[in-house]
C-alpha positions as CSV (number, residue, x, y, z in Angstrom):
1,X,53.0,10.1,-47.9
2,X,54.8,7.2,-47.5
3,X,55.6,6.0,-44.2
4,X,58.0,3.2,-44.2
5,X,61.6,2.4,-45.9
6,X,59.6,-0.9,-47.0
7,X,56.8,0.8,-48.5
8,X,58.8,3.8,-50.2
9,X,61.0,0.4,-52.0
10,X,57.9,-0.9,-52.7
11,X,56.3,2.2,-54.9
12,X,59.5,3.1,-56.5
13,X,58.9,-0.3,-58.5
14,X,58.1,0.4,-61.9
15,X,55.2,-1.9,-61.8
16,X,53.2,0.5,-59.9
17,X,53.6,3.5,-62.7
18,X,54.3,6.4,-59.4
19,X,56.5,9.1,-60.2
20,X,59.2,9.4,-57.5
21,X,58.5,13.1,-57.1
22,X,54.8,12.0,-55.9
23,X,56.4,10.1,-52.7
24,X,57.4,11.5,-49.3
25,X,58.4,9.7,-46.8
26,X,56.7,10.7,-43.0
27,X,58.2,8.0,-41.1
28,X,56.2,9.7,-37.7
29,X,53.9,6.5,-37.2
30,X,57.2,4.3,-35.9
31,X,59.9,5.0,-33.9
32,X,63.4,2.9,-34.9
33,X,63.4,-0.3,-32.9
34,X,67.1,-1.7,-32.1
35,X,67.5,-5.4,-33.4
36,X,67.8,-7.4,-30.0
37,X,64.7,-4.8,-28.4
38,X,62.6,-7.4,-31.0
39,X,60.7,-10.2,-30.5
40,X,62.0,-13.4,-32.9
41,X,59.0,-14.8,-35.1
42,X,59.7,-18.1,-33.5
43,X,58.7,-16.7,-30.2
44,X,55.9,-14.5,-31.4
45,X,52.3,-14.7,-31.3
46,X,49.1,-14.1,-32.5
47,X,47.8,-11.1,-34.7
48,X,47.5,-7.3,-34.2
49,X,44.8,-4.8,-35.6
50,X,45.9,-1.2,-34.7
51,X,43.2,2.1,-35.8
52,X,41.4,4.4,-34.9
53,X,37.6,3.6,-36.2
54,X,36.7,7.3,-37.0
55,X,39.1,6.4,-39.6
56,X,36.4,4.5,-42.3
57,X,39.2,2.4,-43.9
58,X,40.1,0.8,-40.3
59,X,36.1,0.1,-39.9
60,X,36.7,-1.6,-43.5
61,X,40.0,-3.8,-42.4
62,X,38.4,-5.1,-39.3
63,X,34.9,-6.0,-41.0
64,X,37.3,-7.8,-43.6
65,X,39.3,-9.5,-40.9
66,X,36.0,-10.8,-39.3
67,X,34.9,-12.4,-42.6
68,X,38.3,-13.7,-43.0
69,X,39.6,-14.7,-39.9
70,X,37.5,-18.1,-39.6
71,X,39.3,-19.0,-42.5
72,X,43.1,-18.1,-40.8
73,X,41.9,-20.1,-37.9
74,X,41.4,-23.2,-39.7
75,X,44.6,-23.4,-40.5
76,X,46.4,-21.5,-37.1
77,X,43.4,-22.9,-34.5
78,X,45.7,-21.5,-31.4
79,X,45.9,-18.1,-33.0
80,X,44.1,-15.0,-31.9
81,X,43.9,-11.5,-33.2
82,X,43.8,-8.5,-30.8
83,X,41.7,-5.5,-32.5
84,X,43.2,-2.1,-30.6
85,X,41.4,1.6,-31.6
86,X,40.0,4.7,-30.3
87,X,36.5,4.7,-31.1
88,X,35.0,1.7,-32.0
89,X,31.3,1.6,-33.0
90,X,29.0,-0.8,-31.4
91,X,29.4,-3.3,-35.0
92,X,33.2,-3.3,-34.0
93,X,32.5,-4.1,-30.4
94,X,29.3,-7.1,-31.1
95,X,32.3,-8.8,-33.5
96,X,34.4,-9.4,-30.0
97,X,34.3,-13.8,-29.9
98,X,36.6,-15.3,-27.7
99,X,35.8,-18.6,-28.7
100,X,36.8,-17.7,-32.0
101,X,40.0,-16.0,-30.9
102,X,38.7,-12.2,-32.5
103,X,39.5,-9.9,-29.2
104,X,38.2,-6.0,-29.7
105,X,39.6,-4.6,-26.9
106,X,39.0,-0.5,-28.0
107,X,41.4,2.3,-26.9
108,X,44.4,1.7,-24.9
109,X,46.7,4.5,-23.4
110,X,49.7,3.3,-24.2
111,X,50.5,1.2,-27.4
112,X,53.2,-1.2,-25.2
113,X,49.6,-2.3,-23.6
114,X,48.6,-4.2,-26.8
């Protein structure tokens, strides 16, 4: 299951040997977004993390983004990233640092609130 136009393009390559009858798309994760509803990247901000941690490869991209994100900071010291999920373990929550800009802020209703 592919679920964007962007990935689909992307797999069809032939450097990544998939036979086209292998991909699907399910675009159901993302509703279409009109052009001007968008925020330029200019006028953008910070950094996103979106999963639910019952999910073991979302536990794996946030313990990655931990170790990394000292290293994005040095370079963006202003930036933060904003870590959004359903059921975070206690290791998720302890890696919440304000100082260093890493925010887990768990479950939220609505995805607009992140």
């Amino acid at each position: 299951l592919v679920c964007s136009s962007s990935e689909m393009n992307m797999l069809k390559q032939p450097s990544w040997n998939i036979a086209p009858w292998k991909l699907v798309s399910a675009p159901f994760f993302q509703k279409s977004v009109e052009q001007d509803m968008t925020t330029s990247y200019d006028e953008r901000s910070d950094f996103v993390s979106i999963g639910g941690f019952k999910h073991p490869p979302n536990v794996d991209s946030v313990r990655l983004l931990r170790r990394i994100w000292p290293r994005i900071r040095s370079h963006l010291p202003d930036a933060k990233l904003h870590v959004y999920g359903a059921y975070p373990t206690n290791e998720i929550g302890s890696m919440h640092d304000e100082k260093l800009g890493f925010y887990v802020h768990g479950h939220v209703e609505d995805i607009k609130e992140a």
